[in-house]
Phi, psi and omega in degrees: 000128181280166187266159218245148141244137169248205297338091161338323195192120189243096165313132161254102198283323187306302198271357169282311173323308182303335196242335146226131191268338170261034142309135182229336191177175192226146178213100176229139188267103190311150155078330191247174196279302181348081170204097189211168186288148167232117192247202173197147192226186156283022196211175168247030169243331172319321193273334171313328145261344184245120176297168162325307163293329149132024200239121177344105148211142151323325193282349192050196185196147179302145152206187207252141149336099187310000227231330167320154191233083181274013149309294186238046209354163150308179164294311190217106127313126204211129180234156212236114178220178209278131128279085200285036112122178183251131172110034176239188183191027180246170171086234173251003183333285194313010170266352158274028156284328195306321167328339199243113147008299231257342185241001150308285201286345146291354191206050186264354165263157173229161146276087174262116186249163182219167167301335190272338183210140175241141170074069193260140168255143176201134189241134174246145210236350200208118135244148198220138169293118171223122209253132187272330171292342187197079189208130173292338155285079194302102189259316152330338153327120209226327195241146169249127192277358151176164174333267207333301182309309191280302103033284189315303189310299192315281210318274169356303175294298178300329165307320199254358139345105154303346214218154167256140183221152165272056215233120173260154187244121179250153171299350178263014208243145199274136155259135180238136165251140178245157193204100165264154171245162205219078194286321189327343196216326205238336190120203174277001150280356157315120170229192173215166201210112167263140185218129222223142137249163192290142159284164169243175209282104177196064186202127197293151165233000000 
């Protein structure tokens, strides 16, 4: 593992606040374009539209699953953000780069922060194709009804992984799903799905 320092990127959540009041978190991919406010509301479509300021835009703003508990997060976090389409790189384009092996294995860790916890490492472990229309794999999953049950999901998520990892998964360890669409394979059911777990603190600062 190479070695990770944080802060990668040091937020200022206060004065992000001041400019939108649902800011819940920042999320940047060390090396990547990737680096933006996360906000979270009551619905998953305000933001589907609505800029970081609070102004129409196509590009939308990352958010958090309105359904998330981002004080003392979930088993899986799942933030939804735009494939504004080919030849952008803003938003989530770039996460179908992950598709390709060679920039998988260059780029696997993210920062992920919240208002609540600050300076975080998160290693991705799954990338997954998802026919949103016909898929045995609720990725959308936020609560688990016991070890077994989440450990089964982890088992899946890594079955339908393009890329393979040695990354072990415990019933205490947090998941952030990253969630884009993706037509390429499947149509507008088509999404691409990153999936992250919390590192734990053995990284230098």
């Amino acid at each position: 593992m190479p070695e990770l320092i944080l802060p990668y990127i040091d937020v200022d959540f206060e004065a992000l606040l001041q400019i939108n009041p649902e800011t819940v978190g920042w999320i940047a991919i060390p090396d990547t374009v990737i680096s933006y406010p996360v906000v979270q509301t009551t619905n998953n479509s305000k933001y589907l539209g609505i800029s970081f300021e609070g102004r129409s835009a196509k590009t939308g703003t990352l958010f958090a699953d309105y359904r998330n508990n981002m004080e003392t997060l979930d088993s899986n976090t799942i933030i939804y953000g735009h494939n504004m389409g080919a030849g952008r790189n803003d938003m989530f384009n770039t996460l179908l780069l992950y598709k390709d092996f060679g920039y998988f294995s260059a780029n696997r860790y993210i920062q992920f922060d919240n208002i609540h916890e600050r300076y975080s490492f998160w290693e991705i472990f799954a990338v997954i194709e998802v026919n949103t229309s016909n898929t045995p794999f609720y990725y959308q999953q936020i609560q688990f009804t016991d070890e077994d049950e989440f450990l089964e999901w982890i088992t899946m998520a890594m079955t339908l992984s393009i890329h393979s990892t040695d990354v072990e998964i415990t019933p205490q360890d947090n998941i952030l799903t990253l969630s884009t669409c993706d037509r390429s394979k499947y149509g507008r059911s088509g999404r691409l799905i990153i999936l992250v777990v919390k590192m734990q603190p053995e990284i230098n600062s």
